[in-house]
C-alpha positions in Angstrom: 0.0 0.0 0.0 1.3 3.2 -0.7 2.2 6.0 2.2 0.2 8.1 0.8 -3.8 8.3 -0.2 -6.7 10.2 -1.8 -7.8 13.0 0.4 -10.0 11.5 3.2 -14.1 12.1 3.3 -13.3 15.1 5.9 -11.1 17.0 3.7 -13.7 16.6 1.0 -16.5 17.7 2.3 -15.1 20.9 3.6 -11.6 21.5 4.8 -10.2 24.7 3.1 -7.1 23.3 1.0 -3.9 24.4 1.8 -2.2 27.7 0.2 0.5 26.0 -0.8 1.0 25.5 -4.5 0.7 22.4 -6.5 3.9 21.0 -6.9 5.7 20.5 -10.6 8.9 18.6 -11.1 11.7 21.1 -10.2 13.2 21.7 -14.0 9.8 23.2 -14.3 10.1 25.8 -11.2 11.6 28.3 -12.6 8.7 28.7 -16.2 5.8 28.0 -14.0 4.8 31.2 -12.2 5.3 30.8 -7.9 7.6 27.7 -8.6 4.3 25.8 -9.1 0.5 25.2 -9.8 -2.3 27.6 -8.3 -4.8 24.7 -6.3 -8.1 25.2 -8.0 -6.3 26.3 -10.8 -7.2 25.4 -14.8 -4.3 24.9 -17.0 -4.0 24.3 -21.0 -1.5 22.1 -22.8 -1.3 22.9 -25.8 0.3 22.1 -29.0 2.6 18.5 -30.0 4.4 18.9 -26.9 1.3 18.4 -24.5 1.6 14.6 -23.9 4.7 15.3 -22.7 4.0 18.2 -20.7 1.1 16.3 -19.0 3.1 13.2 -17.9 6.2 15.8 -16.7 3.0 17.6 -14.4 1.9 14.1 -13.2 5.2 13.0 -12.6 5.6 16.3 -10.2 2.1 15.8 -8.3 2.4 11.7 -7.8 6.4 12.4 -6.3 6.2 15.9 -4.6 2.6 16.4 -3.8 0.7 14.8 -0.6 0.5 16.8 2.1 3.9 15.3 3.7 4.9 16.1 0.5 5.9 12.2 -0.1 3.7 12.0 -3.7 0.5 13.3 -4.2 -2.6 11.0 -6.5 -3.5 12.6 -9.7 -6.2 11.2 -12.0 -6.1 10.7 -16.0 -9.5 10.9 -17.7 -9.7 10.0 -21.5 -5.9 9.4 -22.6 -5.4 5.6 -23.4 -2.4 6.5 -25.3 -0.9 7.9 -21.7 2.5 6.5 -21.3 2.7 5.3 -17.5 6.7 3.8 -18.5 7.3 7.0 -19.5 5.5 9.4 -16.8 8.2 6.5 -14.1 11.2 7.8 -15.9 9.9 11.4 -15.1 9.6 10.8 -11.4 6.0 9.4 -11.2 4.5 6.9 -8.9 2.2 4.5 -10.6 0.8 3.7 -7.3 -0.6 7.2 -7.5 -1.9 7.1 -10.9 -5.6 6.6 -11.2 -6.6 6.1 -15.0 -10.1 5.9 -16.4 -9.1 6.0 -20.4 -12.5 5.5 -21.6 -15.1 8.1 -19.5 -18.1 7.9 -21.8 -20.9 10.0 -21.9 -20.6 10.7 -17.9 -17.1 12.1 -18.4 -18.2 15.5 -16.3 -19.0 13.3 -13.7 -16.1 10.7 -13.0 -13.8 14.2 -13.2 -15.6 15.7 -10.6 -15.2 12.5 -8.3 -11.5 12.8 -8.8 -11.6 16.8 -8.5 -12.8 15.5 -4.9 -10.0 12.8 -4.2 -6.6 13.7 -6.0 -4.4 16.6 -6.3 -4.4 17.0 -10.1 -6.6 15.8 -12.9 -5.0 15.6 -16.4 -8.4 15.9 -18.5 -8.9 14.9 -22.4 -12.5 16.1 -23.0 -14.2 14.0 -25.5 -16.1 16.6 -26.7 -16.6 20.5 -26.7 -17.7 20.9 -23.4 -20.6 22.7 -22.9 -21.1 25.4 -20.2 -22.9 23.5 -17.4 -19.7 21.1 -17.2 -17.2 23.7 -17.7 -19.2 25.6 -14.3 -19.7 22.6 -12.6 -16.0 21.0 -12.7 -14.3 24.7 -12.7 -16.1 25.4 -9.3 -15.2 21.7 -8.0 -11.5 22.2 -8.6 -11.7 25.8 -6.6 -13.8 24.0 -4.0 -11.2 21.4 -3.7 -7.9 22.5 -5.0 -7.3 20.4 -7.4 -5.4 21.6 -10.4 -7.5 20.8 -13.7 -5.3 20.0 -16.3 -6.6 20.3 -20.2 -5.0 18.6 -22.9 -6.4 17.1 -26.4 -8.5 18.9 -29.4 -10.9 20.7 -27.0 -9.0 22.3 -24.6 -8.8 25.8 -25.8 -12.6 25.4 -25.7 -12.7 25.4 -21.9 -13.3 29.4 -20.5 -11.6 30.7 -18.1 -7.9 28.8 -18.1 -5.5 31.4 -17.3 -2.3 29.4 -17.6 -0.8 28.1 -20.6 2.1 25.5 -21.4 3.5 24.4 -24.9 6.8 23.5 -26.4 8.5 25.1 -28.9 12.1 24.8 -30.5 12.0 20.9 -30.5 15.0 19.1 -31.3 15.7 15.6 -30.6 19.3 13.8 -30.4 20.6 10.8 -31.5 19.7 11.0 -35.0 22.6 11.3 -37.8 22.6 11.2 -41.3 19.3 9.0 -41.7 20.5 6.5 -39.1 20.4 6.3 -35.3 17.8 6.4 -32.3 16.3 8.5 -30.3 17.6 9.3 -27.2 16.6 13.0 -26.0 14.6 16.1 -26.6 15.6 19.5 -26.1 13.1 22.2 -25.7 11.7 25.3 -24.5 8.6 25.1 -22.2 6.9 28.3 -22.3 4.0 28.9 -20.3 1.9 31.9 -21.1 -1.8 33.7 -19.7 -3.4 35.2 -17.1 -0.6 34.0 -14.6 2.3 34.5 -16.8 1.7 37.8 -17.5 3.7 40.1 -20.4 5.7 37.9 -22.5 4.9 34.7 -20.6 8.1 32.9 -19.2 10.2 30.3 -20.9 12.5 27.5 -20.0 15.2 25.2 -21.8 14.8 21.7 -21.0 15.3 18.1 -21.8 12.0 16.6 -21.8 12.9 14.1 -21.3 16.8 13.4 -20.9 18.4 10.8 -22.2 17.5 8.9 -18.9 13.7 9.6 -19.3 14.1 12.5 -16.6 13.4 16.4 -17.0 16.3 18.7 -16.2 17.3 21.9 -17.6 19.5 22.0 -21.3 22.7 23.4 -19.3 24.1 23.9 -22.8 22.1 26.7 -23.3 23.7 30.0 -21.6 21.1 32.5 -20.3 20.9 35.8 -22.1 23.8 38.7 -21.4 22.0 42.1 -19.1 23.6 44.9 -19.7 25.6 46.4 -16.4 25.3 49.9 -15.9 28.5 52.2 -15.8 31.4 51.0 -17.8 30.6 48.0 -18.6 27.6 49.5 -20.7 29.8 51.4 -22.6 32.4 48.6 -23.6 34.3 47.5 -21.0 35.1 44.4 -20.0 34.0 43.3 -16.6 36.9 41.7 -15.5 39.8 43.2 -17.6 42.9 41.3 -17.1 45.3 41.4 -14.4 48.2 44.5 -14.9 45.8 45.8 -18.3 44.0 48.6 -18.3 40.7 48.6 -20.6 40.9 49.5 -23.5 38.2 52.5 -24.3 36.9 53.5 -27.6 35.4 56.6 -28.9 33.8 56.9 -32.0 34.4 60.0 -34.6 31.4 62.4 -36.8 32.9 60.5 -39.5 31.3 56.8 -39.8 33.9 54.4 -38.8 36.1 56.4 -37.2 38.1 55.4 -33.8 40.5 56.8 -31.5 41.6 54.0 -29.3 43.6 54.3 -26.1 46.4 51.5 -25.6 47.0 48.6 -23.2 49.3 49.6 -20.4 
């Protein structure tokens, strides 16, 4: 049996939930606004990269969730195709999975049992869903604070989701010239809405890493800020021991420069 278990009838029937934030895998921290998801919250995945989004937000619930933060449950509602092997490389425990691939007609109604019980419900709907559901099960997940996860062709149809994840800049390794296998992805995760306001915020990651995890691409550099003072205006900001930097100023006439030299 595992440690930890759906929230008990108590909690359901009325305990506030806690403050805290939903948690995500920590490669995921730092794009996800607050380090992680807003309980009650309804998110969008969108684009190719949403299965794998999904199983990475699983994987963060069912190993950092619960409150003694031990693994949390999280229910899967109309994705047969989701990869449990793959969702275990990412952190998950299967133990904590509860899946119900085919919901029929009832859908609404076996996510708003979970919505009661787990932490996080990654949702397919099966249909556009119409505005009774979308009330009912967005009210449920505030009630409850669960995080109500969207993925699949309808899931820019559901109002009122104010963040967004996608991937974009996909690149996998492994592949030469026509040969090889698969062994990696990297990408950025960029996570956009309500919650991320402005230009969103963005993330390079492996999703997943060669060994199935998520981690952050360390080969890409984060972008140079400009330092105010000297810096700004050319100079290096460590200039070499016993040189003195060298300054530039430019002329009226294009191209022209009066340089100072080294000591």
């Amino acid at each position: 049996m595992p440690e930890a278990a759906p929230r008990d009838l108590a909690a359901a029937l009325g305990a506030a939930p806690s403050a805290a934030t939903v948690p995500v895998l920590p490669a995921l921290r730092t794009v996800v606004p607050g380090g992680g998801l807003r309980p009650g919250s309804v998110v969008g995945l969108d684009g190719p990269g949403a299965a794998s989004l999904g199983l990475a937000l699983v994987a963060g619930v069912s190993r950092h969730g619960g409150e003694d933060g031990e693994g949390g449950w999280c229910g899967v509602v109309g994705v047969p195709g989701f990869g449990v092997v793959a969702a275990a490389g990412m952190g998950a425990e299967p133990e904590r999975l509860l899946l119900v691939d085919d919901p029929g007609d009832r859908w609404p109604d076996v996510v708003a049992a979970l919505c009661e019980a787990v932490e996080l419900v990654l949702l397919c709907p099966p249909e556009r869903p119409g505005a009774a559901a979308v009330r009912r099960l967005s009210a449920l997940a505030r009630r409850h604070g669960c995080v109500l996860t969207l993925t699949g062709a309808f899931a820019r149809e559901w109002p009122g989701v104010r963040l967004r994840l996608h991937v974009e800049d996909a690149a996998w390794d492994g592949l030469a010239d026509g040969h090889g296998r698969l062994t990696g992805r990297r990408v950025q995760v960029v996570a956009e809405g309500r919650d991320a306001p402005g230009a969103g915020r963005r993330a390079a990651l492996w999703l997943p890493a060669p060994d199935g995890a998520v981690r952050p691409d360390e080969a890409v550099r984060p972008p140079l800020e400009l330092v105010p003072g000297a810096v700004a205006d050319g100079a290096p900001v460590h200039p070499p021991r016993g040189l003195r930097p060298v300054r530039a100023a430019v002329g009226e006439r294009a191209g022209e420069r009066i340089e100072e030299g080294i000591a």
